[in-house]
C-alpha positions in Angstrom: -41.6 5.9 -21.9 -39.0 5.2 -24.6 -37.2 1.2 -24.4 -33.7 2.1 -23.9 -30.9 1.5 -26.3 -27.6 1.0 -27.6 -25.9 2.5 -30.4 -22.5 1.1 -31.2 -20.4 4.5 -32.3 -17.2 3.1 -33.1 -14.5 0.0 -31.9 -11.3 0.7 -32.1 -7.8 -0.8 -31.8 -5.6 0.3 -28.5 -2.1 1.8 -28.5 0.6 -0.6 -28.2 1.2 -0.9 -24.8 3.9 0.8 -22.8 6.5 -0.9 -20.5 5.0 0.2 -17.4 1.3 -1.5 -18.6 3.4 -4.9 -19.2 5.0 -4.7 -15.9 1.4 -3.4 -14.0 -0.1 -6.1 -15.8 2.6 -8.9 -14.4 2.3 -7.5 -11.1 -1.5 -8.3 -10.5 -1.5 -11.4 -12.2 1.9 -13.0 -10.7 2.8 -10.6 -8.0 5.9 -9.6 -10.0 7.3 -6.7 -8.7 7.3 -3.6 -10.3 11.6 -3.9 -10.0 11.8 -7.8 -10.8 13.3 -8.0 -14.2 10.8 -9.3 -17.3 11.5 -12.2 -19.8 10.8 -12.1 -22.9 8.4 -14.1 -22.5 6.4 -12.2 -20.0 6.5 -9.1 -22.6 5.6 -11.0 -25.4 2.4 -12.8 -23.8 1.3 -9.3 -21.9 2.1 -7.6 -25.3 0.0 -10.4 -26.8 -2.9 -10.1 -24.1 -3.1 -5.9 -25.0 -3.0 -6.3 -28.8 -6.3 -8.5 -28.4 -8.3 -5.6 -26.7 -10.6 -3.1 -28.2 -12.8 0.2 -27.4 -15.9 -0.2 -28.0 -17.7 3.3 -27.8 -21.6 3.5 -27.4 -24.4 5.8 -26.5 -26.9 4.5 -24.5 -30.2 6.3 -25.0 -33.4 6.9 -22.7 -31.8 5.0 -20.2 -33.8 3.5 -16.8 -33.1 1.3 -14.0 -32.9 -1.6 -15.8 -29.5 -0.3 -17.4 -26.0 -1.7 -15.9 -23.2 -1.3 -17.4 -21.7 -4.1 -14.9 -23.3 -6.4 -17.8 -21.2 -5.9 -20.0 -19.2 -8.4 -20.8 -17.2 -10.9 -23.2 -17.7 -14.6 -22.8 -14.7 -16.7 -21.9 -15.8 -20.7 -21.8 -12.2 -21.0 -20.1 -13.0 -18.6 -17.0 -16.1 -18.7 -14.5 -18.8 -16.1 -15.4 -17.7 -13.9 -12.5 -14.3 -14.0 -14.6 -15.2 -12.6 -17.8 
């Protein structure tokens, strides 16, 4: 049996995010409602948080059970490991 692997086929930048992200985004972390009117400084730190992610794209080969994509993760030293 082949070991499985990962091929990295691209990472790319995200669309700017639209209102409706921001104000989703708000909701879950500070329970804003969706009709509560946004500061400026709530857009610009959501704004912020969405122009730091990336797609990363891959094709996992000859995949078994070993294989979770649940592991895949980025480190943050600030959050628990449950968090990241």
């Amino acid at each position: 049996m082949s070991e499985p692997k990962i091929d990295v086929l691209g990472v790319y930048r995200l669309p700017p995010p639209t209102d409706e992200f921001v104000r989703e985004r708000l909701n879950i972390l500070y329970r804003k409602e969706l009709s509560e009117p946004i500061t400026t400084e709530e857009a610009e730190e959501s704004r912020g948080f969405f122009d730091s992610l990336v797609l990363i794209e891959v094709l996992v080969r000859d995949r078994d059970a070993r294989f979770d994509v649940g592991k895949f993760t980025q480190s943050n030293p600030e959050l628990s490991h449950d968090n990241w």
